[in-house]
PyMOL Python script that loads the backbone (N, CA, C, O; Angstrom):
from pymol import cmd

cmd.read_pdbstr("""\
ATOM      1  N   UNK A   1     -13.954  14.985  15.057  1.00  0.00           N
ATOM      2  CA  UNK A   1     -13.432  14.617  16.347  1.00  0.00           C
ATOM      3  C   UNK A   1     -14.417  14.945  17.454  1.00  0.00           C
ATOM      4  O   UNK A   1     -14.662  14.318  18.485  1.00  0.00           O
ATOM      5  N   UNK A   2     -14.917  16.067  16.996  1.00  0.00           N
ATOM      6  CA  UNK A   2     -16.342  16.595  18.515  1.00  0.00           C
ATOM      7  C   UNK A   2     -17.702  15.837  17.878  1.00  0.00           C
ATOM      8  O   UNK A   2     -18.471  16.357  17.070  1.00  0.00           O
ATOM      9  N   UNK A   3     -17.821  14.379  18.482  1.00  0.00           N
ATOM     10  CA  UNK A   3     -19.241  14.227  17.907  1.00  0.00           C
ATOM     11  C   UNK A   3     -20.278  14.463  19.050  1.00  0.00           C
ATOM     12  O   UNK A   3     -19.860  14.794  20.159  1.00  0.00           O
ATOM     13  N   UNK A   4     -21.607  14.305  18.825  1.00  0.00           N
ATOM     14  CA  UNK A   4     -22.169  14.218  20.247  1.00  0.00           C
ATOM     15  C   UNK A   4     -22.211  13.210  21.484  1.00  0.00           C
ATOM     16  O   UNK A   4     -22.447  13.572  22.636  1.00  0.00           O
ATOM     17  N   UNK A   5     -22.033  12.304  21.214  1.00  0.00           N
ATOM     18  CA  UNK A   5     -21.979  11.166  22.428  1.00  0.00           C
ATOM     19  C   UNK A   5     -20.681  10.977  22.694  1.00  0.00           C
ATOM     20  O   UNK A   5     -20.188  10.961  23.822  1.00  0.00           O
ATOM     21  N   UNK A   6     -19.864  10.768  21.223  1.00  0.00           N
ATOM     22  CA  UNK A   6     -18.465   9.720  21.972  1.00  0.00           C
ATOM     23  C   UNK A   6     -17.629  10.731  20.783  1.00  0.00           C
ATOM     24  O   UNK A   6     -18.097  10.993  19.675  1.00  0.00           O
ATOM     25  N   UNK A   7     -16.417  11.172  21.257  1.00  0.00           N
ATOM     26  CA  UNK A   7     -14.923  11.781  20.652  1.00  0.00           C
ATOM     27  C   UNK A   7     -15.185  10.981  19.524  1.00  0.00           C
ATOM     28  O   UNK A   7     -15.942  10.017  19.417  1.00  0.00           O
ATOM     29  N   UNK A   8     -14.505  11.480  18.760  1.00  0.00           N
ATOM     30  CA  UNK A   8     -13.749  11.276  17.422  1.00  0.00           C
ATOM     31  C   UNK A   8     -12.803   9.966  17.971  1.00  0.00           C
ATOM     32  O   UNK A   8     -12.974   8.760  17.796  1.00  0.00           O
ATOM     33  N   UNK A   9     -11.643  10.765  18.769  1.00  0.00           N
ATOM     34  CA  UNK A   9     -10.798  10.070  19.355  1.00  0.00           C
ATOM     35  C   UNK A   9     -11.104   8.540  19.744  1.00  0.00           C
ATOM     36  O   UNK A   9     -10.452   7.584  19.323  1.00  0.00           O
ATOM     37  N   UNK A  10     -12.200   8.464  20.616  1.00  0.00           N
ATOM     38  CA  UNK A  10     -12.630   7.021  20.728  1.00  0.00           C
ATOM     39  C   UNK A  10     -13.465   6.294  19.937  1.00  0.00           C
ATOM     40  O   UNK A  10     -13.795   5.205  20.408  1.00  0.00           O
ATOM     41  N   UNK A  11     -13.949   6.618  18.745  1.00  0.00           N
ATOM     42  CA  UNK A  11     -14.143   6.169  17.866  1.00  0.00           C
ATOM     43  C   UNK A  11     -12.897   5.044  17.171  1.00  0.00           C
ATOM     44  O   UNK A  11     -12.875   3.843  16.901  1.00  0.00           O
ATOM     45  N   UNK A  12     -11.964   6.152  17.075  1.00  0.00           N
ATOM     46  CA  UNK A  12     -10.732   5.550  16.548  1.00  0.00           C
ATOM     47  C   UNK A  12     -10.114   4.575  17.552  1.00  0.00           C
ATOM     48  O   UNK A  12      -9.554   3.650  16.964  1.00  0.00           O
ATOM     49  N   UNK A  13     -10.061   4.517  18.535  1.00  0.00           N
ATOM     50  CA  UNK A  13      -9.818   3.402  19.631  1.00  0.00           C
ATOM     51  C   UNK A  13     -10.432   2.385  19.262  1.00  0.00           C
ATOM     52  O   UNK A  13      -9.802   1.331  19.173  1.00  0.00           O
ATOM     53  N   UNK A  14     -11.770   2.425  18.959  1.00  0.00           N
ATOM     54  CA  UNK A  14     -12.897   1.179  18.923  1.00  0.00           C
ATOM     55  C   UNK A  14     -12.338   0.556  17.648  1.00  0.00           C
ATOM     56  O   UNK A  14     -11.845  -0.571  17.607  1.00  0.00           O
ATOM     57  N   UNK A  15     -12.460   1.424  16.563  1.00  0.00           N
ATOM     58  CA  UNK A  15     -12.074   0.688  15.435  1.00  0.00           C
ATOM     59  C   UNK A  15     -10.344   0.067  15.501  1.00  0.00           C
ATOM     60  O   UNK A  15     -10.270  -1.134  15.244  1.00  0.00           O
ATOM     61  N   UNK A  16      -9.242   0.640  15.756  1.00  0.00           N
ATOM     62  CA  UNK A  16      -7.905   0.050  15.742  1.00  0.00           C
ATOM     63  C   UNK A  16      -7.846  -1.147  17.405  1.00  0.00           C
ATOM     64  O   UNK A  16      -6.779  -1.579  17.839  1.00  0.00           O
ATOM     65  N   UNK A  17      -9.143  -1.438  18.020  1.00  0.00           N
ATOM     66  CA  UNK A  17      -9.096  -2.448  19.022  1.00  0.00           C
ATOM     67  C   UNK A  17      -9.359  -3.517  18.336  1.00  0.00           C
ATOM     68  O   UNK A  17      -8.722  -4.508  18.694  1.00  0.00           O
ATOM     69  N   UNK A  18     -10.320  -3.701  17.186  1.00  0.00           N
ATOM     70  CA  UNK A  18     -10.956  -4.628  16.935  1.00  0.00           C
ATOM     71  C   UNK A  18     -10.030  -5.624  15.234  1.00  0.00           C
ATOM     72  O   UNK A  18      -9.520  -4.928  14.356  1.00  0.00           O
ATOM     73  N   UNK A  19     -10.015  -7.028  15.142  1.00  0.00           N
ATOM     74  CA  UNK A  19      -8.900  -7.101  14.685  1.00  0.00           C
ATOM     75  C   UNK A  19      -9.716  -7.022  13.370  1.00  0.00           C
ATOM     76  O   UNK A  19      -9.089  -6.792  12.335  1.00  0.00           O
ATOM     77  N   UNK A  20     -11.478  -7.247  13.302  1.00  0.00           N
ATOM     78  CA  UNK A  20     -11.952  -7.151  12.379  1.00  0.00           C
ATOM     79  C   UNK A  20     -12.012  -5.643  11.391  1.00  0.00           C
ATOM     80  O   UNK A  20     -12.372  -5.593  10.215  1.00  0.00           O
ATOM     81  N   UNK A  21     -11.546  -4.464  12.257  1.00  0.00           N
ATOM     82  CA  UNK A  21     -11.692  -3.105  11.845  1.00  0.00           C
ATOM     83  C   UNK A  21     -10.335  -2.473  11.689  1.00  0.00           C
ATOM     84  O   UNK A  21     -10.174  -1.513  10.935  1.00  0.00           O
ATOM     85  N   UNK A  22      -9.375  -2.992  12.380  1.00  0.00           N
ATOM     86  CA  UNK A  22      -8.087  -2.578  12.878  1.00  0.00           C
ATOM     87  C   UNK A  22      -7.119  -1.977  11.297  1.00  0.00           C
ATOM     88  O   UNK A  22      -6.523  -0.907  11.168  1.00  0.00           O
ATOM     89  N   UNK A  23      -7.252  -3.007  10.369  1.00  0.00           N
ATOM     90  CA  UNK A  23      -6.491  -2.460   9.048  1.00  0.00           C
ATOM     91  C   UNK A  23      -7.345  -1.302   8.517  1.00  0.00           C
ATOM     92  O   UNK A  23      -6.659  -0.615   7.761  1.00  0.00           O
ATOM     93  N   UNK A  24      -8.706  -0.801   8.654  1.00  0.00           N
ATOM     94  CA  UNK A  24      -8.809   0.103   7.572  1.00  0.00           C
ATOM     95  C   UNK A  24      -8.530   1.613   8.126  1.00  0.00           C
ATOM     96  O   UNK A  24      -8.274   2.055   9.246  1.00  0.00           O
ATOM     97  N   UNK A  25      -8.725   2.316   6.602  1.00  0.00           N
ATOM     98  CA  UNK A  25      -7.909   3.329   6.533  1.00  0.00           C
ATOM     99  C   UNK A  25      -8.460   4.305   7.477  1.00  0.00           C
ATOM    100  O   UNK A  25      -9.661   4.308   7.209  1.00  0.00           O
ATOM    101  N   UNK A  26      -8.282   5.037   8.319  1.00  0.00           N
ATOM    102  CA  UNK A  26      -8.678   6.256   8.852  1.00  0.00           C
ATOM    103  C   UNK A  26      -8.439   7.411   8.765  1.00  0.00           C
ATOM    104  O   UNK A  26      -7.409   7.894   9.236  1.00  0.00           O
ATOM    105  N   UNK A  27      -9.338   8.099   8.147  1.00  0.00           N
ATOM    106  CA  UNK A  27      -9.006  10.308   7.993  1.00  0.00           C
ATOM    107  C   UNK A  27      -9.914  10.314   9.158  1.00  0.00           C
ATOM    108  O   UNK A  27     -10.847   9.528   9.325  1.00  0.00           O
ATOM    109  N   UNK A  28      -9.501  11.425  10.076  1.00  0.00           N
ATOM    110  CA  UNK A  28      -9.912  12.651  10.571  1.00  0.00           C
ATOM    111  C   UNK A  28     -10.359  13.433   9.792  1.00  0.00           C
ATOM    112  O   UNK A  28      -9.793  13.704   8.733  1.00  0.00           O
ATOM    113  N   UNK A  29     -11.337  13.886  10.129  1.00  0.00           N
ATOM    114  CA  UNK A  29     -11.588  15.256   9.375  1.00  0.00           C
ATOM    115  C   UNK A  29     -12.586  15.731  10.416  1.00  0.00           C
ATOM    116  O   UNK A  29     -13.628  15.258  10.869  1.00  0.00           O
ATOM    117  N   UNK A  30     -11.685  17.159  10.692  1.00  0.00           N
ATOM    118  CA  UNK A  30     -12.748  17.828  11.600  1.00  0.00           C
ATOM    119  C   UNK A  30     -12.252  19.465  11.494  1.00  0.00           C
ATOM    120  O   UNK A  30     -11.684  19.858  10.475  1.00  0.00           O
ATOM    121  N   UNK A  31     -12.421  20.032  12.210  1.00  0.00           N
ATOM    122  CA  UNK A  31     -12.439  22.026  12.291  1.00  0.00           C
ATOM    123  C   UNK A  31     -11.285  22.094  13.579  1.00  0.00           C
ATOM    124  O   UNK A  31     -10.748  23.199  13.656  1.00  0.00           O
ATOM    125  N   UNK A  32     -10.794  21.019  14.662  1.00  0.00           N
ATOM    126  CA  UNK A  32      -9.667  21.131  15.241  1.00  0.00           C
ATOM    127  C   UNK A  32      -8.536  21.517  14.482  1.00  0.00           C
ATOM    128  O   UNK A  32      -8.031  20.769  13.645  1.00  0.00           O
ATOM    129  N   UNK A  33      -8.112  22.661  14.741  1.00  0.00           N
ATOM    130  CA  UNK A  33      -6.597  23.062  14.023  1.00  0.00           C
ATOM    131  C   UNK A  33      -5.758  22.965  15.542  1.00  0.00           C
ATOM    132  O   UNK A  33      -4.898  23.824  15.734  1.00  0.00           O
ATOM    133  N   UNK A  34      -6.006  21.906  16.645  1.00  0.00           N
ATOM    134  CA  UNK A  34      -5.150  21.443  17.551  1.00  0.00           C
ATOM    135  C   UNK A  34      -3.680  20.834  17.685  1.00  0.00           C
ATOM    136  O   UNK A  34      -3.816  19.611  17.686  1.00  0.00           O
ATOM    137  N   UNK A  35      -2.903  21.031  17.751  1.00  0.00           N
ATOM    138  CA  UNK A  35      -1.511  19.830  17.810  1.00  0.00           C
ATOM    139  C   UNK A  35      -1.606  18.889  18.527  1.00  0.00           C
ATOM    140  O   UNK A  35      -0.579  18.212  18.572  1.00  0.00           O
ATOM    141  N   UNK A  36      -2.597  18.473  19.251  1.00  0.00           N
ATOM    142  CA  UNK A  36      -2.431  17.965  20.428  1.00  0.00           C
ATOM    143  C   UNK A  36      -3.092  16.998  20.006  1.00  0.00           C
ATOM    144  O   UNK A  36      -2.751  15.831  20.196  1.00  0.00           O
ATOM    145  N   UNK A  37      -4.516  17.485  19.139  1.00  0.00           N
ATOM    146  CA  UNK A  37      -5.462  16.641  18.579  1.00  0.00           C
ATOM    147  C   UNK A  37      -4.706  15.662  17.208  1.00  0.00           C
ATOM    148  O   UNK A  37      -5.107  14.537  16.910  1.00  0.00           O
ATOM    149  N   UNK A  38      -3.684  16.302  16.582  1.00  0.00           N
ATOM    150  CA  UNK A  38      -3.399  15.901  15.299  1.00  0.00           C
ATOM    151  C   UNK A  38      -2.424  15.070  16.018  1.00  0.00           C
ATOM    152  O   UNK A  38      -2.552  13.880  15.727  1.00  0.00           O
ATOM    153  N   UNK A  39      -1.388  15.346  16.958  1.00  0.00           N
ATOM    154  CA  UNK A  39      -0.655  14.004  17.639  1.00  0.00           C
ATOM    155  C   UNK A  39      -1.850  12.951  18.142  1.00  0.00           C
ATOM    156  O   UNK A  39      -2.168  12.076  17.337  1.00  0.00           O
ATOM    157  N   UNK A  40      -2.407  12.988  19.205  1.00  0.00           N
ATOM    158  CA  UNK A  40      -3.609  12.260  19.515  1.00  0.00           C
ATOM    159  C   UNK A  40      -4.139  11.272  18.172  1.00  0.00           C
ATOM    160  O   UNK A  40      -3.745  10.112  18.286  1.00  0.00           O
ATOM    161  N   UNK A  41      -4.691  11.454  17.339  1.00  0.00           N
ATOM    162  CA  UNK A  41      -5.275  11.216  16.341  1.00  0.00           C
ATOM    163  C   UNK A  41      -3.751  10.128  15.598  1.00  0.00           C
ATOM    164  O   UNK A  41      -3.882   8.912  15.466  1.00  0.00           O
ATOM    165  N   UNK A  42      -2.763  10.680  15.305  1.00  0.00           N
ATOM    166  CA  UNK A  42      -1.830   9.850  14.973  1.00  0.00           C
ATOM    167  C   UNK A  42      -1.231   8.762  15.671  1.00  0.00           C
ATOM    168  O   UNK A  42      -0.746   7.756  15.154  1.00  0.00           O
ATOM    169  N   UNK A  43      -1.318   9.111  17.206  1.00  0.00           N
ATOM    170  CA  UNK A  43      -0.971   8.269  18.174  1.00  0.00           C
ATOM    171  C   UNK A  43      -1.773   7.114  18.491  1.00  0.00           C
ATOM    172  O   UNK A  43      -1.385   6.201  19.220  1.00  0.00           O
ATOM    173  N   UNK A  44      -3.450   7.199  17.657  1.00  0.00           N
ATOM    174  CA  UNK A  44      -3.807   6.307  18.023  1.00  0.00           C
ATOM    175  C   UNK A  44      -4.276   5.495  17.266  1.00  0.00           C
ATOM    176  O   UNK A  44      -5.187   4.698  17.488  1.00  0.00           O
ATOM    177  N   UNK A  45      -3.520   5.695  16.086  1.00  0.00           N
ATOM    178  CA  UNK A  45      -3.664   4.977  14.459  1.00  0.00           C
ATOM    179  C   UNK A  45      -4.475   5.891  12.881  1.00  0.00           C
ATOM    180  O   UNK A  45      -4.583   5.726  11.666  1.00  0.00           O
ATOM    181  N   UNK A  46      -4.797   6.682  13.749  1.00  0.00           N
ATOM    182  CA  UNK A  46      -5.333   7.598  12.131  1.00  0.00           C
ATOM    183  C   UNK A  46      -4.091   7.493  11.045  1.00  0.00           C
ATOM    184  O   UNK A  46      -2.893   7.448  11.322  1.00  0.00           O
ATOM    185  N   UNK A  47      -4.636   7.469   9.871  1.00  0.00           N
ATOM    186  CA  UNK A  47      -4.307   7.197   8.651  1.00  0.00           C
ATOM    187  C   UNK A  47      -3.838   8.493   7.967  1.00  0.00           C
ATOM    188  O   UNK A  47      -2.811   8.496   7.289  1.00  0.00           O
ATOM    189  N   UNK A  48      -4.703   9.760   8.169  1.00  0.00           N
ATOM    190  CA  UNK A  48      -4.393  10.995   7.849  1.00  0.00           C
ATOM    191  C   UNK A  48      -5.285  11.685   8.779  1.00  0.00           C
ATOM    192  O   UNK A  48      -6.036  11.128   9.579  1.00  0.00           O
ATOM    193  N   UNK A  49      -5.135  13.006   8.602  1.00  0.00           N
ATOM    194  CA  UNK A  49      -5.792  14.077   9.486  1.00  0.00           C
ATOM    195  C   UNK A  49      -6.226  15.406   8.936  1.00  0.00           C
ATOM    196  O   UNK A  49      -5.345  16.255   8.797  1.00  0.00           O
ATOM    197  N   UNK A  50      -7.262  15.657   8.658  1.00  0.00           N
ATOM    198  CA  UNK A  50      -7.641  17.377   7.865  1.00  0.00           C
ATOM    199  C   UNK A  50      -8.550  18.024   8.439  1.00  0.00           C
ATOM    200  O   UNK A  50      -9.603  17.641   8.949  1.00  0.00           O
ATOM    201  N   UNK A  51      -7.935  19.390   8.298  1.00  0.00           N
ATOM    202  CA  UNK A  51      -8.937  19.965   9.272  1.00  0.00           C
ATOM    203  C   UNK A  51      -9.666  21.252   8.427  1.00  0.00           C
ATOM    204  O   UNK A  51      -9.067  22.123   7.797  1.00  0.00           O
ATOM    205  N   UNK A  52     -10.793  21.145   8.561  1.00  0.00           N
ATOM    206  CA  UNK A  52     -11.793  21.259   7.280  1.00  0.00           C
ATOM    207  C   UNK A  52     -11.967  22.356   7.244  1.00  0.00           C
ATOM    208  O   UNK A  52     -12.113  22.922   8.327  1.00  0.00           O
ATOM    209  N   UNK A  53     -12.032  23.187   5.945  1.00  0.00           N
ATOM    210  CA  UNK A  53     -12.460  24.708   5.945  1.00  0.00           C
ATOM    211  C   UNK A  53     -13.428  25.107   6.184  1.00  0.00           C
ATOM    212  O   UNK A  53     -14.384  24.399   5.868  1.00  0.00           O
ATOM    213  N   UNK A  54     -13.666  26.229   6.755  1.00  0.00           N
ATOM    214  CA  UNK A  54     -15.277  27.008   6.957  1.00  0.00           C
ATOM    215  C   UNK A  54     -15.743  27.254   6.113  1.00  0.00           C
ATOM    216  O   UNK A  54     -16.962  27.102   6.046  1.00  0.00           O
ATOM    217  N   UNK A  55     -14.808  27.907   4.723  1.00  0.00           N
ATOM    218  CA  UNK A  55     -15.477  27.620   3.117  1.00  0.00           C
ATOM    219  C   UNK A  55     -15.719  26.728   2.665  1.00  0.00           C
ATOM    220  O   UNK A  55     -14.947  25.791   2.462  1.00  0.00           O
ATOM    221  N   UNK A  56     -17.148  26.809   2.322  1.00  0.00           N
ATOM    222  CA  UNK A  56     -17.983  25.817   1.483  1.00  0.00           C
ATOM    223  C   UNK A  56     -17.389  25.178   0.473  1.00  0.00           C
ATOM    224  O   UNK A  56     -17.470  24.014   0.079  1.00  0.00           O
ATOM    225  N   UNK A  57     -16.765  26.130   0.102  1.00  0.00           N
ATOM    226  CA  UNK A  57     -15.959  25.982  -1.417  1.00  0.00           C
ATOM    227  C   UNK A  57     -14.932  25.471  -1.085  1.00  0.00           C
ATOM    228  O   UNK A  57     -14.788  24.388  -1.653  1.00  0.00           O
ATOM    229  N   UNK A  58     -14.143  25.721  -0.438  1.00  0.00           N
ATOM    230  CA  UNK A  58     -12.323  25.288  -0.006  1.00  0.00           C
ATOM    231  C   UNK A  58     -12.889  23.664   0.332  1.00  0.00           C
ATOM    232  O   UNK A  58     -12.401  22.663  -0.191  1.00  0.00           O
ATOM    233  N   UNK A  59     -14.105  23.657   1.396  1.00  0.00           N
ATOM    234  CA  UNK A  59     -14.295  22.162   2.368  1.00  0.00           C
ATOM    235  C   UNK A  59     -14.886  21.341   1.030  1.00  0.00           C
ATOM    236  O   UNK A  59     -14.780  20.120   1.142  1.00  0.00           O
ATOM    237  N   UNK A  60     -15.466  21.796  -0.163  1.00  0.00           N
ATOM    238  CA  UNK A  60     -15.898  21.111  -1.175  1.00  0.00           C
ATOM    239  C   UNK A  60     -14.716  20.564  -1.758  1.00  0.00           C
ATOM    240  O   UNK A  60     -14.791  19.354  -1.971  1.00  0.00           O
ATOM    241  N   UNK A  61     -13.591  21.149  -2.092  1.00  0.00           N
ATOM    242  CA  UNK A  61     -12.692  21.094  -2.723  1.00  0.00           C
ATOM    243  C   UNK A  61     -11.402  19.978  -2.183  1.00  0.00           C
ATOM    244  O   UNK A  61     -10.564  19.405  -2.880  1.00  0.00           O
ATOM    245  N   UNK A  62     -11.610  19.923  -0.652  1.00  0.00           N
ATOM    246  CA  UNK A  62     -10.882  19.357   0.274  1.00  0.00           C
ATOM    247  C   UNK A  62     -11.598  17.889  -0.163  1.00  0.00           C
ATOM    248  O   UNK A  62     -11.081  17.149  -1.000  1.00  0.00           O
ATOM    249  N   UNK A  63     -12.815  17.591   0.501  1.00  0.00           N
ATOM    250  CA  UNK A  63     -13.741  16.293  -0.019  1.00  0.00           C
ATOM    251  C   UNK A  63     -13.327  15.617  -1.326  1.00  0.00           C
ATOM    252  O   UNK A  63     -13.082  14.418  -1.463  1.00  0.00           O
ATOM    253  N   UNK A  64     -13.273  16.822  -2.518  1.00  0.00           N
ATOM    254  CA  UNK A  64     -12.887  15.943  -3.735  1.00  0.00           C
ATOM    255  C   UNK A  64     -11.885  15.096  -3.858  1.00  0.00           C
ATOM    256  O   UNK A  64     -11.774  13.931  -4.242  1.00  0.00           O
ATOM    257  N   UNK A  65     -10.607  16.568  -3.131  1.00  0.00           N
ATOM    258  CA  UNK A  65      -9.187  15.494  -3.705  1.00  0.00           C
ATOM    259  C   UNK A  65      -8.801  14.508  -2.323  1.00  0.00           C
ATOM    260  O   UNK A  65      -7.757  13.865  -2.434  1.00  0.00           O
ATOM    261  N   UNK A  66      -9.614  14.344  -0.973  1.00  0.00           N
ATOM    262  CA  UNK A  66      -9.446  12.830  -0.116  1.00  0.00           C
ATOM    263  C   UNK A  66     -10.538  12.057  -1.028  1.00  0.00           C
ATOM    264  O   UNK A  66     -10.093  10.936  -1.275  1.00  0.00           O
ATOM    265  N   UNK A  67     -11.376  12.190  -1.415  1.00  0.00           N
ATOM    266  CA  UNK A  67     -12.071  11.186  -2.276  1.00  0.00           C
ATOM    267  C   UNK A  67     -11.352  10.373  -2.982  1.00  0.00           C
ATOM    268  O   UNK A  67     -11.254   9.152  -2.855  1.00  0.00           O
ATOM    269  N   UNK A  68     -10.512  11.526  -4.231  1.00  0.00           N
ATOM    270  CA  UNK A  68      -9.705  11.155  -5.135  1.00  0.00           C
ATOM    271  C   UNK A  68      -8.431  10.186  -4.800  1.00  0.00           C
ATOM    272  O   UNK A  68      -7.884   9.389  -5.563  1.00  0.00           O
ATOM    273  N   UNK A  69      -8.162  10.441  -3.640  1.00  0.00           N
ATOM    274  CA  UNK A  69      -6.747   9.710  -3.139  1.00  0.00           C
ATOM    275  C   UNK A  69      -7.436   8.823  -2.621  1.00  0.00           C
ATOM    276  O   UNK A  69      -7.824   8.236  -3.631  1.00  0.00           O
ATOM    277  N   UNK A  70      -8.005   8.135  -1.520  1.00  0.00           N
ATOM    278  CA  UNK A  70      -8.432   7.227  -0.891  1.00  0.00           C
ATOM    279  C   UNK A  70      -9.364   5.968  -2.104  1.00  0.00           C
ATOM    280  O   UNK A  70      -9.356   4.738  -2.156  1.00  0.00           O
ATOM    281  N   UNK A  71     -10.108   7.081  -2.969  1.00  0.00           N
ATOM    282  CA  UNK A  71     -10.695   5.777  -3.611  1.00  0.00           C
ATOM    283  C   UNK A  71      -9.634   5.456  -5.369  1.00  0.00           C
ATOM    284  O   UNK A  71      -9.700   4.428  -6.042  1.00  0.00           O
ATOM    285  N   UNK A  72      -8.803   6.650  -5.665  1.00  0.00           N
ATOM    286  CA  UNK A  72      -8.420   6.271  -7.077  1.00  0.00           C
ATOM    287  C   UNK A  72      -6.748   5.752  -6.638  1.00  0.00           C
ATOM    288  O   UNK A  72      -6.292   4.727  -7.146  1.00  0.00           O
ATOM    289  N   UNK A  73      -5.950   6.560  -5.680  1.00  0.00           N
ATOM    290  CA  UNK A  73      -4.386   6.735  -5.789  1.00  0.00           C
ATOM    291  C   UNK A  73      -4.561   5.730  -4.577  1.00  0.00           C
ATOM    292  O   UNK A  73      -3.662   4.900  -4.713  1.00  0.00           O
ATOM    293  N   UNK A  74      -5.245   5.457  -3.552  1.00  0.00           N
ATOM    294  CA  UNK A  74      -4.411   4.603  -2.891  1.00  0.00           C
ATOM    295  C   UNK A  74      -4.712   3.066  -3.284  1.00  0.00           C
ATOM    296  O   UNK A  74      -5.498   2.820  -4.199  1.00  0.00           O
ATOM    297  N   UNK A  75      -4.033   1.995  -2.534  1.00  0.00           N
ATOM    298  CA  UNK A  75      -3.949   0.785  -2.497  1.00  0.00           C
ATOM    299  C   UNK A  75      -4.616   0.211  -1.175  1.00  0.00           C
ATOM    300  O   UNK A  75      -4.201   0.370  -0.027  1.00  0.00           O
ATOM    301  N   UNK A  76      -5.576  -0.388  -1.527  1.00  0.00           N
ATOM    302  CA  UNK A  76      -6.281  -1.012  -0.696  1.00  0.00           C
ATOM    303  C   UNK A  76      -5.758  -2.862  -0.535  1.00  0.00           C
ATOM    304  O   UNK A  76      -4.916  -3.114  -1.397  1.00  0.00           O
ATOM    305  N   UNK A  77      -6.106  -4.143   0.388  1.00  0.00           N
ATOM    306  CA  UNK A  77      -5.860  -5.235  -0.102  1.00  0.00           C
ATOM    307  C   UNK A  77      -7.668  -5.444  -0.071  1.00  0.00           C
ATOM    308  O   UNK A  77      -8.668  -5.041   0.523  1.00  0.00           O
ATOM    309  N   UNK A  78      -7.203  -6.445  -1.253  1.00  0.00           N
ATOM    310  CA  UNK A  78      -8.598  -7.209  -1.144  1.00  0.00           C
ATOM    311  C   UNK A  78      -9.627  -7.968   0.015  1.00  0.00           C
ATOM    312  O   UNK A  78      -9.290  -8.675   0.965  1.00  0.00           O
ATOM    313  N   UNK A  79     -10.387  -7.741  -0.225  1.00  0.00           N
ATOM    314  CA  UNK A  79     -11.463  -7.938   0.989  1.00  0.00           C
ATOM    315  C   UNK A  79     -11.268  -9.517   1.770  1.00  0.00           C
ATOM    316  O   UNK A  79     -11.316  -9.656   2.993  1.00  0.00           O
ATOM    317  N   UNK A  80     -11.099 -10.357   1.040  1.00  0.00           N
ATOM    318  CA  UNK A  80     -10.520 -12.005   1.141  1.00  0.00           C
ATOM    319  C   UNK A  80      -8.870 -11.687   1.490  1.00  0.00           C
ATOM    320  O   UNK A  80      -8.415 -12.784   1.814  1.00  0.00           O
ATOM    321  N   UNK A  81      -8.257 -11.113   1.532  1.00  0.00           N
ATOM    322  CA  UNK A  81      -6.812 -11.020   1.847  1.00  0.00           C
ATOM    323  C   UNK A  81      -6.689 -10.907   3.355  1.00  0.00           C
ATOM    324  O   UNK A  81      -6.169 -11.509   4.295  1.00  0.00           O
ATOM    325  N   UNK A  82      -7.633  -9.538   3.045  1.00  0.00           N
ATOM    326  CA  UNK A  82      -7.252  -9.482   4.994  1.00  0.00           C
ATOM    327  C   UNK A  82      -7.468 -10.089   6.211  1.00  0.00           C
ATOM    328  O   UNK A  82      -7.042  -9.740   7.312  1.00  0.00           O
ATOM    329  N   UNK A  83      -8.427 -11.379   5.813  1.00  0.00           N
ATOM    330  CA  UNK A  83      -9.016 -12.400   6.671  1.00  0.00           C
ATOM    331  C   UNK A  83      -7.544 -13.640   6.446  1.00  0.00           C
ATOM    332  O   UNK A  83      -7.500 -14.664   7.127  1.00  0.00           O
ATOM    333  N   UNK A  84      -6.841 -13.419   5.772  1.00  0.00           N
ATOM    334  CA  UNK A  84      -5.970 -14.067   6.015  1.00  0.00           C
ATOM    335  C   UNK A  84      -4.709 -14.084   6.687  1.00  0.00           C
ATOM    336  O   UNK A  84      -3.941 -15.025   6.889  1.00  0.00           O
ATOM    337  N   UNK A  85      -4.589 -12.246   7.161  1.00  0.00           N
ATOM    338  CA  UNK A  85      -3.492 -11.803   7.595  1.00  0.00           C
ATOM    339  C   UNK A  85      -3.504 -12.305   9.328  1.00  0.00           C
ATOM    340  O   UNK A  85      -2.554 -12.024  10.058  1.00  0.00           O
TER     341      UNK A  85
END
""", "prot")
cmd.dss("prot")
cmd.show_as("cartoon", "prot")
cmd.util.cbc("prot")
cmd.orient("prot")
């Protein structure tokens, strides 16, 4: 969410403005343990939200299983589908 030029936050604006970017999935992932940020972030289409450990090990472990869900457990539509929606 803290990058150097432009928020997290408006990142996610840019992408849910555009109708070419608007369906895909969005995680947060940042070191904000904010409420304000995790409403924000939901309010403005994020997909999920995690807020990353200072352990190497825990933040390694975090990476695996959004890997695991986003690329094995979830459902994506096909790349030709969504140009039709």
């Amino acid at each position: 969410m803290k990058l150097p030029k432009v928020s997290g936050l408006e990142v996610l604006k840019g992408i849910r403005s555009s109708p070419l970017t608007n369906w895909l999935p969005v995680v947060m992932v940042t070191s904000s343990d904010e409420p304000a940020d995790l409403l924000n972030a939901y309010r403005l289409g994020a997909n999920s939200f995690i807020t990353k450990s200072i352990n190497y090990r825990e933040f390694t472990e975090q990476m695996k299983l959004l890997a695991r869900y986003w690329l094995f457990v979830n459902k994506v539509p096909k790349a030709g589908a969504v140009r039709s929606l």
